[in-house]
N, C-alpha and C positions, 0 to 999 in steps of 0.2 A: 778349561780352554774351549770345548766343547759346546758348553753354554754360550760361551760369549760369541763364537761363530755363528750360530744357530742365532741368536740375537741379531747377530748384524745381517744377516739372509733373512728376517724376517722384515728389518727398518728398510733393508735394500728392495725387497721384493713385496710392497702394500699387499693385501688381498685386493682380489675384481672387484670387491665392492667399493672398495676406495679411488682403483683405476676407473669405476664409472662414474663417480663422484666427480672425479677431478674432469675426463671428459666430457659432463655434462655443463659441469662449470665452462668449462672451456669454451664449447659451443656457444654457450648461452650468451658469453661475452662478444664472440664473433658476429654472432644476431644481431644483437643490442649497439655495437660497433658500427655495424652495415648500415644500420636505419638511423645512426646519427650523422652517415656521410652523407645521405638523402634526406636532407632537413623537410625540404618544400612535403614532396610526396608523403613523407611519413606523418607529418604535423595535417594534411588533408586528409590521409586514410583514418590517422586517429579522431576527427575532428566527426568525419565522418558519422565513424563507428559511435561516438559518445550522443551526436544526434539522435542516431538511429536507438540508443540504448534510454534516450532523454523519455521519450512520449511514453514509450510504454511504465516506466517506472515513476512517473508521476501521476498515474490515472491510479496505480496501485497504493501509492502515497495516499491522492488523495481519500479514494476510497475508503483508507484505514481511520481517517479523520470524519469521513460521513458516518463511519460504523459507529463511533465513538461518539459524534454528536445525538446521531439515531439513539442509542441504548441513554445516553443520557437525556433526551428527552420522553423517551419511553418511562423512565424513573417517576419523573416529573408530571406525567399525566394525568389527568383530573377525568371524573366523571360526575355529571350535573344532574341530578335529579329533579326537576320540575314536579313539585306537590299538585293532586286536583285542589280547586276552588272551599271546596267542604273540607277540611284536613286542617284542624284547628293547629295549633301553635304547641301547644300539650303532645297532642300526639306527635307530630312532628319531631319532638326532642326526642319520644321514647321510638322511633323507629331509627332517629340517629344513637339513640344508648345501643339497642339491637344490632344495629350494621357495626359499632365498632368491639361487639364481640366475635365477629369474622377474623379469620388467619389473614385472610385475602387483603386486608384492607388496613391500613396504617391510621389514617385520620380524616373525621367528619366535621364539614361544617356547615352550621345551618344558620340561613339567611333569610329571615322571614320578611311578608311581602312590601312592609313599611322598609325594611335595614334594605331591600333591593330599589324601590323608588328612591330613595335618596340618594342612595349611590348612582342612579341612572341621571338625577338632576345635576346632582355636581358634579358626575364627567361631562356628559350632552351638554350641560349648559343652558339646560330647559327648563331653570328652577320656575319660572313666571308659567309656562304652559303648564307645567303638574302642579302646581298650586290651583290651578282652573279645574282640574279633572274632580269629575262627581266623586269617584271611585277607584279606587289604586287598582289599575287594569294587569297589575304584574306579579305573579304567584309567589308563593314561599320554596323557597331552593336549598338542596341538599349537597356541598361541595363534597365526593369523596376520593381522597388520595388513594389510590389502592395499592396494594404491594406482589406486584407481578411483574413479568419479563417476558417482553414480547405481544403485539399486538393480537394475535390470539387468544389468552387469557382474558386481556381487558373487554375482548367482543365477548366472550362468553359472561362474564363479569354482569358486563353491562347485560347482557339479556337473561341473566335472572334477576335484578332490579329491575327492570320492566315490567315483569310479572309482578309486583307488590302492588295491593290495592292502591294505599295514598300517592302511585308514581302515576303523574299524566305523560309526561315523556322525557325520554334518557338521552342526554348529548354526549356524544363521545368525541371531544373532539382530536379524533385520529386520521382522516382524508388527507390530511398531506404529512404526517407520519408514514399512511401508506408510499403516498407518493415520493417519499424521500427514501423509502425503503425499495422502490422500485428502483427509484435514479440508481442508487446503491447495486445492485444486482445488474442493472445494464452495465455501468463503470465496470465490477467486474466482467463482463462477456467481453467489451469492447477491448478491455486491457489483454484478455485471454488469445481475443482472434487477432489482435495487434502484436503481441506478444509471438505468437509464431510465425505470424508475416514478417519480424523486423530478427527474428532468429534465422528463418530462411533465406533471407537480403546481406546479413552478417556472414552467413556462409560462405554465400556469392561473393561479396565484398575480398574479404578476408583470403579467402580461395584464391580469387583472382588476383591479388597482390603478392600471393606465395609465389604463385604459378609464376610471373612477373620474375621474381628474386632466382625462380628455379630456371628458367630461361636465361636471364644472365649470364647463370654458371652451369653453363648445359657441358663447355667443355671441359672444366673442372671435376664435373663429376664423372663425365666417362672416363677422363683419367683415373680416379680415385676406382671406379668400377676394376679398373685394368689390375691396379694395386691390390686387389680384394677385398675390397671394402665394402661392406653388407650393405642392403637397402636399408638399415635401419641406422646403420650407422653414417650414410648418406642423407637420409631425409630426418634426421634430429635435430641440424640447423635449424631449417625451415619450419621446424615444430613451435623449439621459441620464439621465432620471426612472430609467428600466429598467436602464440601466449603473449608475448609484448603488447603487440598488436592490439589485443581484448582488451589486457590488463592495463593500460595507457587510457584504451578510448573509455573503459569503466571509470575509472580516476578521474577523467576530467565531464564525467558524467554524474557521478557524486557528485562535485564540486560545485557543476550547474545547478543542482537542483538544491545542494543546499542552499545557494545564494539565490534560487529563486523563491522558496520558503519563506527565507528571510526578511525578502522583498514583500509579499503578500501578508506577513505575518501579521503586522501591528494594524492594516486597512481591515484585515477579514476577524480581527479580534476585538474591532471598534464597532463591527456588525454584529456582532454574538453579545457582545453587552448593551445596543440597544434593544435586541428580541429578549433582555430580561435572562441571558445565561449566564452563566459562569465559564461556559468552557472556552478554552482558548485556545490555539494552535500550536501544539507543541513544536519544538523541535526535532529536525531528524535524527534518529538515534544513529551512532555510530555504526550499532550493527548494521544496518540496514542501509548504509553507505559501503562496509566492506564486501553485504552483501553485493550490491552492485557492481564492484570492482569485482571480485570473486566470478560472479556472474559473466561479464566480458571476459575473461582471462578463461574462462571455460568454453567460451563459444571460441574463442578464437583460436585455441588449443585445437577443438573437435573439426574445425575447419580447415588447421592446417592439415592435420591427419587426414582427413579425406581428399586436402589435393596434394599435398608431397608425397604420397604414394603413388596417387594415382600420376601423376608427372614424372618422377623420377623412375616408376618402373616404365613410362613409355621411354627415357631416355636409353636406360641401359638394358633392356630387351631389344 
């Protein structure tokens, strides 16, 4: 008999931690309630916040798609070895046997100075002018694919072939690999000082919409003050207000960007296969869609906390 009282004082009386569960629940739905009776304002502040969450998380997008391009055409680089005038055909082979006993370097091909005029007539279109030439004005060439990561290696690469006698001059062509690895590195800074410009405006935002909601019910809470109601157990409302808040403008910030993606995809994947690549523009991966939402629902949490305290304790002080 004893058991079974003890049973029913234990169904009757939850632990605290179930009493906060259910009032967090509780709250959470009042929040969420309040800002559906304020369609206009609420659908602007979100619309807002999704804005303000848009620019920066697209420069980061795209960026991860330049990095991607960068290393993939980094793969794909070539170094050209232009032979001197004297550097018969013979030799020529056996300096391309020796380069492809290198770690560094994948595969050699060599293009002597007849296999390069002809290919210069039938792209140029100049077959009648080089048929006029005394002398094949155009040297024997050494394609080598190397097997390195990262523009550094390839310079260094390339300046020990420089140094071989039969080499008159090494083409690297890497100057706007540079420069794509630059754009690359600006996107990121831009996104960086964008990124806490558009966290410290969410703030504000956010802030100011709580404060808004806290004002409202400025006499509700002095009431609830009078009752004994903690300051924490007063400004919890307002905390989900500010999670919603994020977690809304994040969502419909995702949404944007996946459908901007989407948009750009098939036009910027018809450019990558006329430059002769392969890559393509993926799509947004989920995580990095939940990331987003995640992301707003944490700023706008951290924003309400800094202003329903600070507003509720000037109320009830």
């Amino acid at each position: 008999m004893s058991d079974k009282a003890s049973s029913k004082r234990r169904h009757e009386n939850p632990s605290n931690f179930i009493k906060l569960l259910r009032s967090h629940r509780k709250d959470a739905l009042k929040s969420l309630t309040r800002m559906f009776f304020s369609p206009l304002s609420s659908t602007m502040t979100v619309i807002v916040i999704a804005a303000a969450l848009l620019l920066p998380s697209l420069l980061f997008a795209f960026n991860t798609n330049i990095t991607a391009l960068l290393g993939e055409f980094q793969n794909n680089a070539r170094i050209v070895l232009y032979l001197t005038r004297d550097t018969s055909d013979t030799q020529a082979l056996q300096v391309s046997n020796n380069l492809l006993t290198s770690s560094v370097i994948d595969s050699v091909d060599f293009i002597s100075n007849e296999e390069a005029l002809l290919s210069f007539s039938d792209a140029a279109g100049f077959s009648q002018i080089v048929a006029d030439f005394d002398a094949n004005p155009l040297p024997a060439s050494i394609v080598i694919t190397p097997n390195l990561a990262g523009l550094a290696g390839l310079d260094q690469l390339a300046a020990s072939l420089d140094q071989m006698p039969e080499v008159e001059l090494v083409q690297v062509d890497s100057l706007w690999l540079r420069r794509l690895a630059a754009i690359s590195e600006l996107i990121v800074l831009a996104a960086q000082v964008l990124g806490l410009i558009v966290l410290l405006s969410l703030c504000f935002i956010i802030g100011n919409t709580v404060r808004s909601h806290i004002e409202n019910r400025r006499d509700e809470i002095k009431i609830i003050k009078l009752f004994g109601g903690t300051h924490s157990y007063i400004a919890r409302p307002f905390l989900y207000t500010g999670l919603f808040y994020g977690l809304l403008g994040g969502l419909l910030a995702s949404l944007l960007q996946a459908l901007i993606f989407l948009s750009f995809r098939d036009p910027l994947n018809e450019i990558f296969s006329l430059y002769d690549s392969s890559f393509t523009l993926p799509l947004l991966s989920p995580a990095m869609l939940i990331t987003l939402a995640f992301g707003g629902a944490s700023i706008g949490w951290l924003a309400a906390i800094i202003s329903a305290y600070r507003y509720v304790n000037a109320i009830i002080t």
